[in-house]
C-alpha positions as CSV (number, residue, x, y, z in Angstrom):
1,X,17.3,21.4,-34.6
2,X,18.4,17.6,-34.6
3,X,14.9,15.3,-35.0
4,X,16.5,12.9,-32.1
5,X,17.1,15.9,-29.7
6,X,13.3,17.1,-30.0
7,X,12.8,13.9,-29.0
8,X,14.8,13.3,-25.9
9,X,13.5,16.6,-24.8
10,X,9.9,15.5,-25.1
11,X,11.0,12.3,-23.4
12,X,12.6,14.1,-20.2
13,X,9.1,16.5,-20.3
14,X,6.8,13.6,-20.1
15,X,9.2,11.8,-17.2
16,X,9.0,14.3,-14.7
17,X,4.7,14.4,-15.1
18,X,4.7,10.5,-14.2
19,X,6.7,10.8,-11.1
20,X,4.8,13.7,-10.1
21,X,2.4,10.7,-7.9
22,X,3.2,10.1,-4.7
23,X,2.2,6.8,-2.6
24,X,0.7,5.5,-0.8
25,X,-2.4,7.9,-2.9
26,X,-5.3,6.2,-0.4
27,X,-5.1,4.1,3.3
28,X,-3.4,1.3,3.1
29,X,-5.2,-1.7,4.6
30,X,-3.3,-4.8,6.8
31,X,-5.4,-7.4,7.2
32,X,-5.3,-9.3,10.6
33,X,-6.6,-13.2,9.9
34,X,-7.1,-13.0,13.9
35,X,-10.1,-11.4,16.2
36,X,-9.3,-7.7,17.6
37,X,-7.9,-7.7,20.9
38,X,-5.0,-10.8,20.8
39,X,-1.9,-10.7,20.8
40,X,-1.7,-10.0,16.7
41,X,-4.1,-7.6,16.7
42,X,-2.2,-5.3,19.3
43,X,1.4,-6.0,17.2
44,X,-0.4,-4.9,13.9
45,X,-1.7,-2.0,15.1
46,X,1.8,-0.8,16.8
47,X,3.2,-2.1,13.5
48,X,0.3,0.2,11.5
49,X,1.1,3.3,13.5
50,X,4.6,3.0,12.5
51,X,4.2,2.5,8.9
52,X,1.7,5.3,8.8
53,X,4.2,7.6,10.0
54,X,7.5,6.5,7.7
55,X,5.0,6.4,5.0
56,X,3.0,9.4,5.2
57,X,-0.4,8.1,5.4
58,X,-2.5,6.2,6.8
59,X,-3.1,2.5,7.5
60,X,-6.0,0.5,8.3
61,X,-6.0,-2.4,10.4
62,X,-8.8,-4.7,9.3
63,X,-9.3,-7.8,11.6
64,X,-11.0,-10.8,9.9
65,X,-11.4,-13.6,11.9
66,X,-12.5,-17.2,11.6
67,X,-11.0,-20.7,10.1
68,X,-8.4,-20.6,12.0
69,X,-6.7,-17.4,10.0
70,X,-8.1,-19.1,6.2
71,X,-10.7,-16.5,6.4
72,X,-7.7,-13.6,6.5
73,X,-5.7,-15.2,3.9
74,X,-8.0,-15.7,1.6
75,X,-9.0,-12.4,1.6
76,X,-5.4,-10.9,1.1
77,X,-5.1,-13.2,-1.8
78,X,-8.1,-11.9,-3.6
79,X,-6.9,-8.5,-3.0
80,X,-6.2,-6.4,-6.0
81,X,-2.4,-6.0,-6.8
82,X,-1.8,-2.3,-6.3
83,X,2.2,-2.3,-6.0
């Protein structure tokens, strides 16, 4: 057998394995820069039910209030880049 067909073989075998993962693999937090109970707050969650559903799991609405929404941001920027 052809060297460079082994290969591609072992190639397609080890393709299908990685996109055997599905996502989202844990909840999915959305941070609100705002107090629970606004206006935001009651948009996030509607918008957290829906992506929940078209996504398969489940997302967490975490409100974090306080400097005027700096609070929020900052903490979405220190987040860890997950995709």
């Amino acid at each position: 057998m052809n060297p460079g067909a082994c290969f591609a073989a072992l190639l397609l075998c080890s393709a299908t394995l990685a996109a055997a993962q599905s996502y989202p693999d844990r909840p999915i937090q959305m941070i609100v820069p705002f107090g629970p109970g606004g206006t935001t707050d009651i948009m996030a969650r509607l918008l957290a039910d829906e992506f929940g559903r078209q996504l398969g799991g489940s997302v967490v609405v975490a409100n974090t209030a306080g400097a005027g929404g700096s609070i929020g941001m900052g903490n979405v920027a220190r987040a860890r880049a997950d995709g």
